[in-house]
C-alpha positions as a Markdown table, in Angstrom:
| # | Residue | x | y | z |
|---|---|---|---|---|
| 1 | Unk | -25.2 | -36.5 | -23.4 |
| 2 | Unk | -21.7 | -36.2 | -25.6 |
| 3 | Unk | -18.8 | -34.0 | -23.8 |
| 4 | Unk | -16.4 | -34.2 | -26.3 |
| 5 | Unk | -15.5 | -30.9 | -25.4 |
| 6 | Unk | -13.0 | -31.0 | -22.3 |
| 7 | Unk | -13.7 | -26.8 | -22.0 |
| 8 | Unk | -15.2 | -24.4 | -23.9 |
| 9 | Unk | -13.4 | -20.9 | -24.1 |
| 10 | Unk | -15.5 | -18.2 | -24.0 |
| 11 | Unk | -14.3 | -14.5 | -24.6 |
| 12 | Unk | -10.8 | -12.9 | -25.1 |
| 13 | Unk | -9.7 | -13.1 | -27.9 |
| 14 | Unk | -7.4 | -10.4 | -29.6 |
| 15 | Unk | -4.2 | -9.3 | -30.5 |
| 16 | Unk | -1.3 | -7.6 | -28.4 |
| 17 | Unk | 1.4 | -5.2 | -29.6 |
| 18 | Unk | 4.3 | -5.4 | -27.2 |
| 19 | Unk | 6.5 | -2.7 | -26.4 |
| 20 | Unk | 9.4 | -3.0 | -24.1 |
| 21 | Unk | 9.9 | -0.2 | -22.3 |
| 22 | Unk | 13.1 | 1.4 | -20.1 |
| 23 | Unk | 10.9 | 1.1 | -16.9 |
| 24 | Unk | 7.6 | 1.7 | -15.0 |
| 25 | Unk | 5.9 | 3.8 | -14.7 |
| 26 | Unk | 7.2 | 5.2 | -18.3 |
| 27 | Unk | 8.2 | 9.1 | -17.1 |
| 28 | Unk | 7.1 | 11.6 | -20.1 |
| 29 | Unk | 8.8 | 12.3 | -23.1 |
| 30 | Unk | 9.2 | 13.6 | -26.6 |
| 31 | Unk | 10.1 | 9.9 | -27.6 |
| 32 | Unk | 12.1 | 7.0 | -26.5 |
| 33 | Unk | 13.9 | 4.6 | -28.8 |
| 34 | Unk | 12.9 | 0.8 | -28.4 |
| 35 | Unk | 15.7 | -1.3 | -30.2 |
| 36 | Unk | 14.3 | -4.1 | -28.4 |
| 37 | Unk | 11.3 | -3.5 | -31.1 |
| 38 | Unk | 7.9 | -3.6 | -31.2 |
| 39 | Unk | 6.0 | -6.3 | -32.4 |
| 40 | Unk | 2.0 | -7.5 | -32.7 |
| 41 | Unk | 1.3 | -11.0 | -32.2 |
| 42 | Unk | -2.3 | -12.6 | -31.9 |
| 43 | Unk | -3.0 | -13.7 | -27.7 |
| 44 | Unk | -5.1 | -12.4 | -25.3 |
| 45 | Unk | -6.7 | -13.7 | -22.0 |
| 46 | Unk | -8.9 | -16.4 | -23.3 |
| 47 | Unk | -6.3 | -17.0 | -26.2 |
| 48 | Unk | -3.5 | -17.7 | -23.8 |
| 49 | Unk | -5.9 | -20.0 | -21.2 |
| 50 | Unk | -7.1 | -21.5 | -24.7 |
| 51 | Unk | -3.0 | -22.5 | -25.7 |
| 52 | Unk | -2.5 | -23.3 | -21.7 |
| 53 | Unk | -5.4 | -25.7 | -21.9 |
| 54 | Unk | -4.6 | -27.6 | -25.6 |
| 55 | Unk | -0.5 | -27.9 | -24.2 |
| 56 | Unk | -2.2 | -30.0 | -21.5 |
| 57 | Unk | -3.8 | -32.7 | -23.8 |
| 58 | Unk | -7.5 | -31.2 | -23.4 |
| 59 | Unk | -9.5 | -30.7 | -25.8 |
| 60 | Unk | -10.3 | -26.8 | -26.6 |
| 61 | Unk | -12.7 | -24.7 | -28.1 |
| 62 | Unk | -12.8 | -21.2 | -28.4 |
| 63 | Unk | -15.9 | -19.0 | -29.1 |
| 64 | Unk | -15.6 | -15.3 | -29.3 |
| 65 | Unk | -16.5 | -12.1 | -31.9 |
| 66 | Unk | -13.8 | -11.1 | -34.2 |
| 67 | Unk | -13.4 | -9.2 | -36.9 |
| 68 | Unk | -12.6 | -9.2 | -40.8 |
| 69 | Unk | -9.1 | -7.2 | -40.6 |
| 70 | Unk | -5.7 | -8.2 | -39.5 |
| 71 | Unk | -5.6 | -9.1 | -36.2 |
| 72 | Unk | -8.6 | -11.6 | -36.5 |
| 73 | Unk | -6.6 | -13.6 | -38.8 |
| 74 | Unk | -3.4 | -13.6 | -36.4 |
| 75 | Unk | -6.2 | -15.1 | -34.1 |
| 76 | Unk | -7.6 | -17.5 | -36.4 |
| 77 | Unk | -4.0 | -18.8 | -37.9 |
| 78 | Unk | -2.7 | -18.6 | -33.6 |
| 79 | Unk | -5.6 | -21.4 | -33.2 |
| 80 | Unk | -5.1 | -23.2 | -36.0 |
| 81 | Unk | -1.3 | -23.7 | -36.0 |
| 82 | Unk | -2.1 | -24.9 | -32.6 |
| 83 | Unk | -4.9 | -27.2 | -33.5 |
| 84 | Unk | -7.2 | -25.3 | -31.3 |
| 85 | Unk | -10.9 | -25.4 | -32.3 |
| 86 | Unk | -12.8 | -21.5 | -32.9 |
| 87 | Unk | -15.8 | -20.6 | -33.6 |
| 88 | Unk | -15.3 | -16.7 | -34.6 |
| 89 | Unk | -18.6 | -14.8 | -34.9 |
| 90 | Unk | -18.3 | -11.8 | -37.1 |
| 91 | Unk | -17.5 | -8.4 | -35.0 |
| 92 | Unk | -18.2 | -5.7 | -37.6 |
| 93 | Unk | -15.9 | -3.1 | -35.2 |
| 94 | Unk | -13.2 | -5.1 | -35.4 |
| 95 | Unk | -10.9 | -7.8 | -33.3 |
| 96 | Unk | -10.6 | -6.6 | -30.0 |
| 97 | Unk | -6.7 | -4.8 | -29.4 |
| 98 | Unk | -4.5 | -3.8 | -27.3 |
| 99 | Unk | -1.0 | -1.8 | -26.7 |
| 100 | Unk | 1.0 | -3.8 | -23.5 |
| 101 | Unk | 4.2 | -1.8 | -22.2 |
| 102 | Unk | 6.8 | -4.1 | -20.9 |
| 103 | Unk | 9.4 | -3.1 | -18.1 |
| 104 | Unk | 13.1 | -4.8 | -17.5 |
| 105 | Unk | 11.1 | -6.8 | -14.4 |
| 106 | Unk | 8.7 | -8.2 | -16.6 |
| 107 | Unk | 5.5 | -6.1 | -15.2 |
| 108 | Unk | 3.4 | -4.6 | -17.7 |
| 109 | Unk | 1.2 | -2.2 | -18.5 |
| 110 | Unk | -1.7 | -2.7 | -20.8 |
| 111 | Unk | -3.6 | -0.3 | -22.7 |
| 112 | Unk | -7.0 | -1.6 | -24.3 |
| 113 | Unk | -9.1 | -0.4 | -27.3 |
| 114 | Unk | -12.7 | 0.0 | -26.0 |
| 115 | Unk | -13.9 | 1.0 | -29.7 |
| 116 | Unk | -13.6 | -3.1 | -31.1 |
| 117 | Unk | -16.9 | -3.7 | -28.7 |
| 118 | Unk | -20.1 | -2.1 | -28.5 |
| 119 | Unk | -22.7 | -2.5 | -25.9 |
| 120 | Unk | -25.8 | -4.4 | -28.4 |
| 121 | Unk | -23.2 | -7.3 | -29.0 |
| 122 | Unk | -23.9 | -10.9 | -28.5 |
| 123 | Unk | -22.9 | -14.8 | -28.7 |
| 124 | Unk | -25.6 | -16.0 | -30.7 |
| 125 | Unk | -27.6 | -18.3 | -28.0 |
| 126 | Unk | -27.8 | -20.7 | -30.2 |
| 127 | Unk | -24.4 | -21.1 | -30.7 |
| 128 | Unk | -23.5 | -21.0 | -26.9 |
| 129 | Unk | -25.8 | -23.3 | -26.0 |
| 130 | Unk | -24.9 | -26.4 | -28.3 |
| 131 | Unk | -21.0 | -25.8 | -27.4 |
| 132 | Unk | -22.0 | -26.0 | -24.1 |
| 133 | Unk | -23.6 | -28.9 | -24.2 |
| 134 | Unk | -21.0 | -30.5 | -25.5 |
| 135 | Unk | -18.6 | -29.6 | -23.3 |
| 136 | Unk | -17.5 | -30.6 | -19.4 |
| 137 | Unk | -16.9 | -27.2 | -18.4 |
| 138 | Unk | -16.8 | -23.8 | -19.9 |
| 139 | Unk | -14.0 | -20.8 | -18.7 |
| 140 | Unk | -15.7 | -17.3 | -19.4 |
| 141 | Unk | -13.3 | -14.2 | -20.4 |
| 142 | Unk | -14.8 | -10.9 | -18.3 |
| 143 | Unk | -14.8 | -9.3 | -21.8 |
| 144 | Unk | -18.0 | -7.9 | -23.4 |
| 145 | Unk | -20.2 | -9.3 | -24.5 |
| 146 | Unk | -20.0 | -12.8 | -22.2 |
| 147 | Unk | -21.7 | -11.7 | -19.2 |
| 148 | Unk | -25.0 | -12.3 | -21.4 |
| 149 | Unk | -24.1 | -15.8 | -22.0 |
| 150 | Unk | -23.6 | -17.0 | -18.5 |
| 151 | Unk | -27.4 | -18.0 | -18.1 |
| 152 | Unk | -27.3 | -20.1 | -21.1 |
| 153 | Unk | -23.9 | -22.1 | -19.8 |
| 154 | Unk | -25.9 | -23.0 | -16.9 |
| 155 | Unk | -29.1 | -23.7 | -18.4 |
| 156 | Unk | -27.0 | -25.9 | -20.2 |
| 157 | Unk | -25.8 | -28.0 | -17.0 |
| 158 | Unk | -21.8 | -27.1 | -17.7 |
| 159 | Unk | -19.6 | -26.1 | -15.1 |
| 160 | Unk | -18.0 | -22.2 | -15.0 |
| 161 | Unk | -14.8 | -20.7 | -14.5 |
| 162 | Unk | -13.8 | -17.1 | -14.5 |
| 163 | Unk | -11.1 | -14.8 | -14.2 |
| 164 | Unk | -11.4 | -11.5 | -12.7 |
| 165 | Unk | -8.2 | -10.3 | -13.0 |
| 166 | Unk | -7.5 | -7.2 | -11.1 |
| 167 | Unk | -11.0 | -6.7 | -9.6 |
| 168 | Unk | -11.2 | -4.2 | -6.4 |
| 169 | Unk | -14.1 | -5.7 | -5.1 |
| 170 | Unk | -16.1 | -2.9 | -5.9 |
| 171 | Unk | -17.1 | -2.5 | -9.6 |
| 172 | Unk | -20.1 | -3.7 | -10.4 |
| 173 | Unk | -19.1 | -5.0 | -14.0 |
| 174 | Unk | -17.4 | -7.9 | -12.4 |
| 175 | Unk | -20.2 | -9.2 | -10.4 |
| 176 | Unk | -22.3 | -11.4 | -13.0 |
| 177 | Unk | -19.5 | -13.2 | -13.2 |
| 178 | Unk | -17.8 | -13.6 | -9.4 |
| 179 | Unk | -20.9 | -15.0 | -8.8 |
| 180 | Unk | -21.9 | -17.4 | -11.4 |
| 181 | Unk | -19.2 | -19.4 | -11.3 |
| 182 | Unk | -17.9 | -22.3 | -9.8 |
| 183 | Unk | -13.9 | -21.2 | -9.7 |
| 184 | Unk | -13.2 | -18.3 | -9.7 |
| 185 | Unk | -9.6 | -16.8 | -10.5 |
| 186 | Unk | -8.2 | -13.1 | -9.3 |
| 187 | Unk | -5.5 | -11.2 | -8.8 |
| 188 | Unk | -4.7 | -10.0 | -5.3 |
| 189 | Unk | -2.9 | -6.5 | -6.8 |
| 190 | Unk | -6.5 | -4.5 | -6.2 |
| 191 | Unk | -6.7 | -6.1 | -2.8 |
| 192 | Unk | -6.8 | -4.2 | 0.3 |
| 193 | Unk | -7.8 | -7.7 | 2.0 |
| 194 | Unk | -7.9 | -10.4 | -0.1 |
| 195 | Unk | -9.4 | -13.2 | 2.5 |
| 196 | Unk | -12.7 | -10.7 | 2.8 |
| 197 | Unk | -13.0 | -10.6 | -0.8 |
| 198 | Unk | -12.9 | -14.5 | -1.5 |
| 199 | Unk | -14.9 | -15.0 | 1.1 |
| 200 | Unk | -18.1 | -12.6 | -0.1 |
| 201 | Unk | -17.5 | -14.2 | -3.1 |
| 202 | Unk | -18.4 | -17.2 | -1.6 |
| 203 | Unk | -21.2 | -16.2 | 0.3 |
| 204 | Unk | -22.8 | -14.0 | -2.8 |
| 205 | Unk | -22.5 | -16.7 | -5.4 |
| 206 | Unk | -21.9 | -20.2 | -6.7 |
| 207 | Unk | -18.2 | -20.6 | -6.3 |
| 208 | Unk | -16.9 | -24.0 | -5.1 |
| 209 | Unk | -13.1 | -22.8 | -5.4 |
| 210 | Unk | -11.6 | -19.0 | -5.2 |
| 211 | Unk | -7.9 | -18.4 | -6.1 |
| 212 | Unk | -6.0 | -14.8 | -5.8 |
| 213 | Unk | -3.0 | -14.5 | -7.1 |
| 214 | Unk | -0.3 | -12.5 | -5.6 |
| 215 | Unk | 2.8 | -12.8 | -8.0 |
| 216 | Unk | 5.8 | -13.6 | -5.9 |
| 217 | Unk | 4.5 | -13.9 | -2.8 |
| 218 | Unk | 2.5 | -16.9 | -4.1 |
| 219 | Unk | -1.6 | -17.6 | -4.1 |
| 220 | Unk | -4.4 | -17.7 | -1.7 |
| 221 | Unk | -6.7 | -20.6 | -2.2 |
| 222 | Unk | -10.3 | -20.8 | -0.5 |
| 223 | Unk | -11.6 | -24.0 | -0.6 |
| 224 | Unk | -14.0 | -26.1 | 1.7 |
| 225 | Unk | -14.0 | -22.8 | 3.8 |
| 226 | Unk | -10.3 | -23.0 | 4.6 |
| 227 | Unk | -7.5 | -20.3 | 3.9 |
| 228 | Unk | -4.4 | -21.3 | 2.5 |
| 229 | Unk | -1.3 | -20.2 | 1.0 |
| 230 | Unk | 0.1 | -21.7 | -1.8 |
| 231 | Unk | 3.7 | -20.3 | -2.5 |
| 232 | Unk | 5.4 | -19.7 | -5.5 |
| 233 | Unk | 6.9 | -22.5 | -7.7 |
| 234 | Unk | 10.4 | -21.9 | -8.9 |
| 235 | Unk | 10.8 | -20.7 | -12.6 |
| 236 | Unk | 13.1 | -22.9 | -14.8 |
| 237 | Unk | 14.7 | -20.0 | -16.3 |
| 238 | Unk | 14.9 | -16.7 | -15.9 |
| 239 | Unk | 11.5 | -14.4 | -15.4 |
| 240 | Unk | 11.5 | -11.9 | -17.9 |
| 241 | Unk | 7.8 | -11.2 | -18.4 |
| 242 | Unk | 4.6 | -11.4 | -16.5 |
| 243 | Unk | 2.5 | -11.2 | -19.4 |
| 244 | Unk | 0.0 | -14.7 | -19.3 |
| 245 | Unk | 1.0 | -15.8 | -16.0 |
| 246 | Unk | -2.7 | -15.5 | -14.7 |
| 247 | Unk | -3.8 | -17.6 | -17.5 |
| 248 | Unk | -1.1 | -20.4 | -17.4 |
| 249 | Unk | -2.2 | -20.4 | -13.7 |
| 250 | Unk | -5.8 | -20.7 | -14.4 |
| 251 | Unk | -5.4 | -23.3 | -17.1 |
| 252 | Unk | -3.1 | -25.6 | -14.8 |
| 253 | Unk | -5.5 | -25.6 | -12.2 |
| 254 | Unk | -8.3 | -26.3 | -14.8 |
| 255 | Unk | -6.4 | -29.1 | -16.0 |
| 256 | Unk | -5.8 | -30.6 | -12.6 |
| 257 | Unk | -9.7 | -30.3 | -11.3 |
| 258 | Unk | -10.9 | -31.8 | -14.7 |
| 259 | Unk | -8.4 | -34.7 | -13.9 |
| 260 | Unk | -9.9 | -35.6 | -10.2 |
| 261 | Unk | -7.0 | -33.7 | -8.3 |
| 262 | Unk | -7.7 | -32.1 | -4.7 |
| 263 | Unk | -7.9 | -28.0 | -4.8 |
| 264 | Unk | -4.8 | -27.9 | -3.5 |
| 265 | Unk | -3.3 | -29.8 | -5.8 |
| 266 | Unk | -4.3 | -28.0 | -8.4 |
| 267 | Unk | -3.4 | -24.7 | -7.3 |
| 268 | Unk | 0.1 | -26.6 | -7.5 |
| 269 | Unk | -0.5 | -27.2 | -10.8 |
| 270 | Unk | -1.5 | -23.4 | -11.4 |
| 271 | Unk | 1.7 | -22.5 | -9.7 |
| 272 | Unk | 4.3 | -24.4 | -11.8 |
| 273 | Unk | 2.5 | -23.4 | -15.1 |
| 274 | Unk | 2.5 | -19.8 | -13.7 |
| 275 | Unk | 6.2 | -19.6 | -13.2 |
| 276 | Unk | 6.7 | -21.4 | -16.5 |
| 277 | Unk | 4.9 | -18.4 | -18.3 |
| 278 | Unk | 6.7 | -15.7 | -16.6 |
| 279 | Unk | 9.9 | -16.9 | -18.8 |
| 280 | Unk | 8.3 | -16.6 | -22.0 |
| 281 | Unk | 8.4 | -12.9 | -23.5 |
| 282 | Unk | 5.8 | -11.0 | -24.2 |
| 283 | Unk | 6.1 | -11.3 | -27.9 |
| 284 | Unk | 5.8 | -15.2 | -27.7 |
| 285 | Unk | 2.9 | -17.5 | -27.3 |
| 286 | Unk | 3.8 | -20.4 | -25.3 |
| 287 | Unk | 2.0 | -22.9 | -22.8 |
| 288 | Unk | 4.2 | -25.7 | -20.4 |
| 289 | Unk | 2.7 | -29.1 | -21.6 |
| 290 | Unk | 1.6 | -32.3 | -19.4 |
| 291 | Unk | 4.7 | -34.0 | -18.8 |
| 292 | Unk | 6.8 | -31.3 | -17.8 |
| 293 | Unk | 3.9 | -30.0 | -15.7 |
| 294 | Unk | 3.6 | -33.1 | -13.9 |
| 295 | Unk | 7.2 | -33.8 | -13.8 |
| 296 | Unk | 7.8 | -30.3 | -11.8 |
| 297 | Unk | 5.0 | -31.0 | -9.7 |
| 298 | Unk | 6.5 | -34.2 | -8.6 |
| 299 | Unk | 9.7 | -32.4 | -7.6 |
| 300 | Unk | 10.7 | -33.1 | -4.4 |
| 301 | Unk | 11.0 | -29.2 | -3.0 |
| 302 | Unk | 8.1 | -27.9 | -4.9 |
| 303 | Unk | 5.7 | -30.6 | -3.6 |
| 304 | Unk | 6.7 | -30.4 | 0.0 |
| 305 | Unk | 6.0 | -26.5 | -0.3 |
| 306 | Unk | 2.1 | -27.0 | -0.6 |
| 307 | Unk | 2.1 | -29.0 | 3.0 |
């Protein structure tokens, strides 16, 4: 069977406005002045592992609902500017939204538009199926409605990635995918105990690979039933934004297990591209590509600080 699809996108696609605020939490008032100014610019989750993934030579497509308006064609120009294949099935509610608020430490708070999805919506099976089957692995966005397509990527014989982002371990919405899935990306922020968490993910599902993220204090990587920590990489300019950093770090490590790297390897991989990200602002949509990836990884310091 053709693969001439290096990894199918599923999910998250949207449109951001940023808003750089004075700090976080943002303490009440009548109204605050932003002469940093406020600006919308097409990127979400599956966008941003979609640019992370086509800045690293493989090739991309995207698949998600969007809608007739404004901010689906900010998506659709985003992808084609970057020569990134989409297939956009009509979302008569609109493209999915939201409002991210931006502190001087580059932690953000993001505010989402529930109305640009309704429950009845669906990837046309179809549609799912022959990407799929053309492709060598397939990332799935936690967004609505791509829980419903996850039996069809495997029927299909693909491989799965996820990212739950800030899951607690608890809600139940994140489940059909923390368990269907081969790799599985997190944050540790929700975490009481994040060991206990990759590990049930483990023992509950499919995954081969579990990664947490823990923004400066690194990433926790279970793999082959082992533990490890996989510190931080050093950014090459000054961090002024947060905003992506999970999705640089899951492309990276995408990149690096589609090449034949070890898990660890790639979660060096993840690491570099995440540091990368965090110096790109918000209002910016921006991806490290191969060379300099693999040039940073090769650095002396950063490679010694996986052993």
């Amino acid at each position: 069977m053709s693969r001439d699809i290096d990894v199918l996108v599923l999910g998250g696609a949207g449109v951001d406005t940023i808003v750089y605020v004075p700090e976080l939490p943002l303490p009440y008032a009548d109204s605050y002045m932003i002469d940093s100014g406020i600006r919308t610019r097409a990127g979400q989750t599956g966008d941003f592992v979609a640019v992370g993934l086509s800045a690293l030579g493989l090739r991309t497509h995207h698949l998600d609902m969007l809608g007739d308006d404004p901010e689906g064609d900010l998506v659709r120009a985003l992808h084609s500017e970057r020569g990134i294949a989409l297939t956009a099935v009509p979302q008569p509610a609109g493209t999915k939204r939201a409002v991210n608020l931006v502190g001087p430490d580059g932690r953000r708070l993001s505010l989402y538009d529930t109305s640009r999805s309704q429950p009845d919506d669906r990837l046309p099976e179809p549609t799912v199926r022959d990407l799929a089957e053309s492709s060598r692995h397939a990332h799935v966005s936690i967004t609505q409605p791509c829980a419903h397509a996850l039996p069809v990527l495997r029927e299909a014989g693909v491989s799965i990635s996820t990212d739950l982002h800030d899951w607690d371990g608890e809600n139940p919405y994140h489940e059909a995918f923390a368990y269907a899935a081969d790799v599985v990306f997190l944050s540790a922020a929700a975490l009481t105990d994040p060991e206990r968490t990759m590990r049930h993910i483990v023992e509950r599902g499919r995954a081969e690979v579990v990664v947490a993220t823990a923004g400066a204090q690194g990433a926790y990587l279970l793999a082959d039933g082992e533990l490890t920590r996989i510190p931080t990489a050093t950014p090459p300019a000054p961090v002024v934004d947060t905003n992506g950093a999970g999705d640089a770090f899951a492309a990276a490590f995408l990149f690096g297990r589609l090449t034949g790297e070890p898990p660890r390897r790639c979660a060096l991989y993840g690491a570099v591209a995440g540091a990368h990200a965090c110096t790109v602002p918000s209002t910016e949509t921006d991806a490290i590509g191969r060379d300099e990836l693999l040039a940073r990884a090769a650095e002396p310091k950063t490679a010694a600080d996986t052993h």
